[in-house]
C-alpha positions in Angstrom: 3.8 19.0 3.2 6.7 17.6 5.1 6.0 14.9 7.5 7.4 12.9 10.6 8.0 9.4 9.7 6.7 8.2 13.1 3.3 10.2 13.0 0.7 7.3 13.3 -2.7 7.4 11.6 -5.7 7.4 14.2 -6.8 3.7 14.6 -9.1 3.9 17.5 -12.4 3.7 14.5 -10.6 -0.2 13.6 -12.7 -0.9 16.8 -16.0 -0.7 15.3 -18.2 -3.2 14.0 -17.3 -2.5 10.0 -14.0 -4.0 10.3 -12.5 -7.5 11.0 -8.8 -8.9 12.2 -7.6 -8.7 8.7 -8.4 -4.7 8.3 -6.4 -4.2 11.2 -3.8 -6.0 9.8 -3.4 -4.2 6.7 -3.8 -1.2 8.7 -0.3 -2.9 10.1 1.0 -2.9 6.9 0.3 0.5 5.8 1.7 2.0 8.9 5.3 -0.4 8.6 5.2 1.2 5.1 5.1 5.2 6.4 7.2 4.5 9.1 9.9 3.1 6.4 10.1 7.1 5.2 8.4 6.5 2.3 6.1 9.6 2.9 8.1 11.7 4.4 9.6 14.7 2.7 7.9 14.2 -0.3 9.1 16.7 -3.2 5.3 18.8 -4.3 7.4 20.9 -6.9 8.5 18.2 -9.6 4.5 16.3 -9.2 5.4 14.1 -12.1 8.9 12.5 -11.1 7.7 12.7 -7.5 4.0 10.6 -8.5 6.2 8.4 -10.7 8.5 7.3 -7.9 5.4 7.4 -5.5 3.5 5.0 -7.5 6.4 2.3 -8.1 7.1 2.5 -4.1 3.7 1.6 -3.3 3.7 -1.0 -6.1 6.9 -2.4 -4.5 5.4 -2.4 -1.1 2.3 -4.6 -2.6 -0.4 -1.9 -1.8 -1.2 -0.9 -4.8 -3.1 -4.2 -5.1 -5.8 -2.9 -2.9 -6.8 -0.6 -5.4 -6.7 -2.5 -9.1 -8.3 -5.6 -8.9 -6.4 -8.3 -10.9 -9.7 -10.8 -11.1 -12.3 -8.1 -11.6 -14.1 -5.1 -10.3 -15.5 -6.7 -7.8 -12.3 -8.2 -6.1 -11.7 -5.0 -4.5 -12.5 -4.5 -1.0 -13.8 -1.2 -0.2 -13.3 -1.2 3.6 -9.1 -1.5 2.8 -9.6 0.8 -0.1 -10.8 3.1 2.1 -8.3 2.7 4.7 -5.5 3.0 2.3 -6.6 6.2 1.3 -7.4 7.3 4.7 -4.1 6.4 5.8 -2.0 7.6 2.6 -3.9 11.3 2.9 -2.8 11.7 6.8 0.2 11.4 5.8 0.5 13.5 2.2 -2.1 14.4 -0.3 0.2 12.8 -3.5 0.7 9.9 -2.0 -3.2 9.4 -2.0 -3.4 10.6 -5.2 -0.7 7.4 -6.5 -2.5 5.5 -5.2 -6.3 6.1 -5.5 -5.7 7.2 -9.8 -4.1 3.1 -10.0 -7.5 2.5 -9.4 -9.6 4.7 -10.7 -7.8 4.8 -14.2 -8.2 0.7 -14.7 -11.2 0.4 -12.7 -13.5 0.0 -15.8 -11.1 -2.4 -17.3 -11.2 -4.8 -14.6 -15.2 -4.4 -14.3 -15.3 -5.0 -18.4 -12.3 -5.8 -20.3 -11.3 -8.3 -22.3 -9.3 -11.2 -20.4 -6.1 -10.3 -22.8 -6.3 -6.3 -22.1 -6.9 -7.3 -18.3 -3.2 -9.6 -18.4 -1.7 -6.5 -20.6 -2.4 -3.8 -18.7 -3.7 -4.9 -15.0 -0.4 -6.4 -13.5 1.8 -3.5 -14.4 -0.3 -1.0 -13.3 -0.4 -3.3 -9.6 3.2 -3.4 -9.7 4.0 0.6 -10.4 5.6 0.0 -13.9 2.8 1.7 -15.5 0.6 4.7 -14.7 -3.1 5.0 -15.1 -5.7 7.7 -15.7 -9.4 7.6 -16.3 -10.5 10.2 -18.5 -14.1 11.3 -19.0 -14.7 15.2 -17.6 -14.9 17.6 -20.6 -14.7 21.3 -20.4 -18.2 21.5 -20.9 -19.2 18.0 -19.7 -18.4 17.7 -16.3 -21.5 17.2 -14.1 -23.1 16.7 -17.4 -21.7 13.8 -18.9 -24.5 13.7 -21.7 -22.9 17.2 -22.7 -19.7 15.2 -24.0 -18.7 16.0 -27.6 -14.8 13.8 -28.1 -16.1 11.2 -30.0 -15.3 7.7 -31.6 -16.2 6.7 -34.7 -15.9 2.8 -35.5 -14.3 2.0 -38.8 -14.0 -1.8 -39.9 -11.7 -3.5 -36.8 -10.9 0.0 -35.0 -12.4 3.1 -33.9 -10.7 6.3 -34.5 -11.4 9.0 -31.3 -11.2 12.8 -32.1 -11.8 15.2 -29.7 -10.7 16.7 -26.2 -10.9 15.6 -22.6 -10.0 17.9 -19.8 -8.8 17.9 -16.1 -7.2 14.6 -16.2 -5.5 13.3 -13.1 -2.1 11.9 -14.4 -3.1 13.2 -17.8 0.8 13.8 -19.2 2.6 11.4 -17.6 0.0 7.9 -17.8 0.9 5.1 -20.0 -2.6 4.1 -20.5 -6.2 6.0 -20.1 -9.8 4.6 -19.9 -11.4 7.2 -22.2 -15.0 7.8 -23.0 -16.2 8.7 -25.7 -19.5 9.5 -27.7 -20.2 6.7 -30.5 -23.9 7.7 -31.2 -25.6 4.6 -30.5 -28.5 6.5 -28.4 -29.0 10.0 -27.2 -27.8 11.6 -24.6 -25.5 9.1 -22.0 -27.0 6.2 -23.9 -24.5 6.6 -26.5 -21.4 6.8 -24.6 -18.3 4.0 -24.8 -15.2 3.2 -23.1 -11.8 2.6 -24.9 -8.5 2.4 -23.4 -5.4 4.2 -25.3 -2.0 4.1 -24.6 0.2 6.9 -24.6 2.1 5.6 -27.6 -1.0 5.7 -29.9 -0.3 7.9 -32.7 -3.1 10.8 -32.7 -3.1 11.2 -29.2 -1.2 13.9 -27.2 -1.3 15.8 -24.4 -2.6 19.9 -24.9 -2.2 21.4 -22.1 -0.8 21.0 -19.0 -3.3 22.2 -16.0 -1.7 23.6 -12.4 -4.2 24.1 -9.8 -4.2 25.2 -5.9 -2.8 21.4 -4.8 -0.1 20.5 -7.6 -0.5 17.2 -8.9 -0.1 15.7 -12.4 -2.9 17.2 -14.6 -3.4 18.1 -18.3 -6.0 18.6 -21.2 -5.8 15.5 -23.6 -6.6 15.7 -27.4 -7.3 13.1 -30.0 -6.6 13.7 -33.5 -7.4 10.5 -35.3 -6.5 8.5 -33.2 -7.0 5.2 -34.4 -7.1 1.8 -31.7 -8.1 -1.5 -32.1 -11.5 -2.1 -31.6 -10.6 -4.9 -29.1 -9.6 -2.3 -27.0 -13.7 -1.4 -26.0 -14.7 -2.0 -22.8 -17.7 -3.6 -22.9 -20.6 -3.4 -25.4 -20.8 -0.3 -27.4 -23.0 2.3 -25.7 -22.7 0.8 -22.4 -19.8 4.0 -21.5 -21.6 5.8 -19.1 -22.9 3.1 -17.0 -19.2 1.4 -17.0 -17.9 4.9 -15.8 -20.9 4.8 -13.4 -20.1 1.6 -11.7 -16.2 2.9 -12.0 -17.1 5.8 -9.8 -19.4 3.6 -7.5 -16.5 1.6 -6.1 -14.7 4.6 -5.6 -16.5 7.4 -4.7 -16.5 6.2 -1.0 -12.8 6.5 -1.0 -13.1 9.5 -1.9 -14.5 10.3 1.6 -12.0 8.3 3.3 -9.2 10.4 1.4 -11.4 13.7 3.3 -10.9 11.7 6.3 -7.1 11.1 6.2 -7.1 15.1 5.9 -9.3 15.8 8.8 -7.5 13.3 10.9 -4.3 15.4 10.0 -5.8 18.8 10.7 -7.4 18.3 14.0 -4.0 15.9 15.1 -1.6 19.3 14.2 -4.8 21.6 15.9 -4.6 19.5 18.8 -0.6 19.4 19.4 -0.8 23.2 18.7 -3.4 24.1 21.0 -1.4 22.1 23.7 1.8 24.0 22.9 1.1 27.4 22.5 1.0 30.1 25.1 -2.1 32.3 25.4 -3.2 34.7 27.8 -1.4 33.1 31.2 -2.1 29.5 29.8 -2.4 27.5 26.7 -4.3 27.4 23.7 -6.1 24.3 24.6 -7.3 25.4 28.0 -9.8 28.6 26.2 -13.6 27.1 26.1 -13.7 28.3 22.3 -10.9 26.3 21.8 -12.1 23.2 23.5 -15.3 24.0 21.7 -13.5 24.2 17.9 -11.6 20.7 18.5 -15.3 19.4 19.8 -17.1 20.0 16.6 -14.1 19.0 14.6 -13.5 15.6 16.4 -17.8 15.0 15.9 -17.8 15.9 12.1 -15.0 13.4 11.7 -16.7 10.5 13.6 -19.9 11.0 11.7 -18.2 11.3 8.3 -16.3 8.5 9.1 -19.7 6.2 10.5 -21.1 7.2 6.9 -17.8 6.3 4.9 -17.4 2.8 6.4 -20.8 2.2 6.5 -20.8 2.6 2.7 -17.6 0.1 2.5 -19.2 -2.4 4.9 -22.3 -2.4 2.7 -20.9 -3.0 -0.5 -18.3 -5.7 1.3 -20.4 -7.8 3.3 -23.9 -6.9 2.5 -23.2 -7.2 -1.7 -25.7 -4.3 -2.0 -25.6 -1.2 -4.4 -24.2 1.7 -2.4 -24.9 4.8 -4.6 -27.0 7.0 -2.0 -24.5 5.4 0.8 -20.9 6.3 -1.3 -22.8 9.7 -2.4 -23.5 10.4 1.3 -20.7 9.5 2.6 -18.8 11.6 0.1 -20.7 14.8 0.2 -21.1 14.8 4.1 -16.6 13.9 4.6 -15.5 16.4 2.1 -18.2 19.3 3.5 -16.9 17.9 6.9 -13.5 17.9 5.9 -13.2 21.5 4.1 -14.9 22.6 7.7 -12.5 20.7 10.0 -9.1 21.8 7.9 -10.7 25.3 8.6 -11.3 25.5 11.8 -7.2 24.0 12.1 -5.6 26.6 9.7 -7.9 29.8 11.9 -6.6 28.1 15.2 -2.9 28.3 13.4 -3.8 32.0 13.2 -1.3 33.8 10.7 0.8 30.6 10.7 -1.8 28.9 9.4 -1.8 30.3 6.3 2.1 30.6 5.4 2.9 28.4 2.3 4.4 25.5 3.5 2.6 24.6 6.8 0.5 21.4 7.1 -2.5 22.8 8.2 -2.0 25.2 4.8 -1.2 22.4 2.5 -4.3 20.6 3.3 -6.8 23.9 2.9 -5.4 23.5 -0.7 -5.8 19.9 -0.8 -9.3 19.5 0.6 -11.2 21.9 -1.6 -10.6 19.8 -5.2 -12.0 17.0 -3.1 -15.6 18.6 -2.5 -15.6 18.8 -6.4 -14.2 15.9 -8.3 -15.9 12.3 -9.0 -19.4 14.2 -8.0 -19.5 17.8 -7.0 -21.4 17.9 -3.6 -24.4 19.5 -5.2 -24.4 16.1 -7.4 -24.2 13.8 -4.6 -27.1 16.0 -3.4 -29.1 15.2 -6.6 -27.9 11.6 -6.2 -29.2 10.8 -3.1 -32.6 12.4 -3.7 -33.2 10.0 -6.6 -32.2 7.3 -5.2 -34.9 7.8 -2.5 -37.5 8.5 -5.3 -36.3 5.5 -6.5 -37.0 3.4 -3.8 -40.4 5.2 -3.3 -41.4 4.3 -6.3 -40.1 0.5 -6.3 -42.0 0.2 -2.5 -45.2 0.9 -3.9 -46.2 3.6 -2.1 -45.9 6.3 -4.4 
């Protein structure tokens, strides 16, 4: 998408009771930082030099240290998490994706590994020199994680990995991977481990590279004896699932503020439009189904947006689990979102779906959103346990 350096990110939400002084101060910084250029003009047709160059810019700015904690999972704050991505999205889709995969792909190494893997790895994936990449989906364990099949067999100080993993964000051009992998301990997700390979391992390479509707970097990974140092575990050995679990749990709200940044974007280009274009003896904006469209759209932002900082502020102040919270906030942002972009791109009329325009780029970039860390019919499942859950724990049931 090509952007205007002095397009702003909304801020009016920095109001509500989630936030304090210092959120709006790193909202500061992340707006000095778009205003420098930085994401404007951003090349989508060479995704891995353009990601490569995206990722050591934000690592130079110092934002990337919102998303990999250097002291542990836990030292990440959701709430500027979120408004990183929220911000990053407004202003292109790649840039969020830089920034949120730092994260994601070293996530379970700061919430587990070992002190000398965290000082290996940690502060060159903060400062852009390296690229991460979390790798668990398979192509027939997605949703089902217990379906997984690339295993890891230990062998005296090592484990040696054979096997596949598939739609890998960064997969293909990331110097390091959190990779699960079954080692058999249990049944089922019980029997599931983390490792972290490097590139550079002999037996690992990349099988395919994937292209899909919004270009980013994204391949099929294989393992072919791939032997690594059984140092390189995260955590105890069976323990994979619930590391990638509590991976996902810090991020999954950001997820929903990513579907945010793209809303904001779609109804702030429906908006100008609607105010600029001629129709019948006025504009746009002054038709009541107009008025009506950018109604609904500004409401399913504000409640998407109440749910995803509700989440943040919950985990951040309250120190509470926030699985039904992230999992609502992420299924009701990116529903919202895929609506919103919608509603933009049919107000655009034929415009609005020529490749190249903004409210086309982000059609393609919401719908991977409503699928990814959680498909919506997951979050679904995930909330609905959850309140089982606390049935059961109240005593009523």
């Amino acid at each position: 998408m090509a952007h205007a350096s002095n397009l702003k990110a909304p801020r009016e939400h920095l109001s509500w009771p989630f936030f304090e002084a210092d959120h709006a101060a790193w909202a500061g910084q992340l707006d000095a930082y778009a205003a420098t250029g930085a994401l404007s003009g951003i090349d989508h047709a060479d995704t891995d030099n353009t990601c490569r160059k995206l990722v050591k810019s934000l690592g130079d700015a110092g934002l990337l240290q919102a998303a990999v904690s250097l002291t542990g999972g836990d030292g990440i704050s959701s709430r500027k998490l979120c408004l990183a991505r929220e911000t990053l999205a407004f202003h292109d889709g790649l840039a969020d994706f830089a920034f949120a995969m730092q994260g994601l792909g070293t996530g379970a190494i700061s919430l587990t590994g070992s002190h000398a893997l965290k000082q290996e790895v940690l502060p060159k994936i903060a400062a852009g020199d390296w690229i991460s990449a979390f790798a668990l989906s398979e192509k027939l364990a997605g949703s089902d994680v217990a379906a997984m099949t690339c295993a890891a067999r230990a062998d005296g100080d090592a484990y040696v990995l054979d096997g596949e993993k598939t739609w890998i964000s960064n997969g293909g051009i990331a110097d390091v991977y959190t990779v699960f992998a079954r080692t058999g301990e249990a049944p089922g997700t019980r029997g599931i481990s983390a490792f972290v390979v490097f590139a550079d391992d002999p037996g690992f390479s990349i099988a395919e590279r994937i292209d899909v509707i919004a270009p980013h970097p994204l391949a099929t990974i294989r393992f072919d004896g791939c032997r690594i140092p059984a140092s390189r575990r995260l955590g105890a050995a069976g323990e994979g699932f619930k590391i990638a679990m509590r991976t996902l749990d810090i991020f999954r709200a950001s997820v929903a503020a990513a579907s945010l940044g793209f809303a904001r974007r779609a109804l702030s280009e429906a908006l100008a439009y609607s105010l600029e274009r001629p129709m019948m003896g006025g504009r746009l904006a002054d038709l009541q189904l107009t008025q009506a469209a950018l109604g609904d759209m500004a409401t399913a932002i504000d409640s998407a947006a109440l749910l995803t900082y509700r989440a943040a502020w919950r985990r951040d102040v309250e120190k509470l689990s926030t699985t039904k919270e992230a999992a609502m906030a992420k299924m009701t942002a990116t529903e919202n979102a895929q609506g919103v972009i919608d509603r933009a791109v049919q107000m655009f009329g034929g415009r609005g779906v020529k490749s190249g325009e903004i409210v086309e780029s982000l059609y393609r970039e919401i719908r991977a959103l409503r699928i990814y860390e959680g498909a919506t019919e997951v979050q679904k499942l995930i909330v609905a346990r959850e309140l089982i859950k606390e049935q059961a724990n109240s005593g009523e049931a």
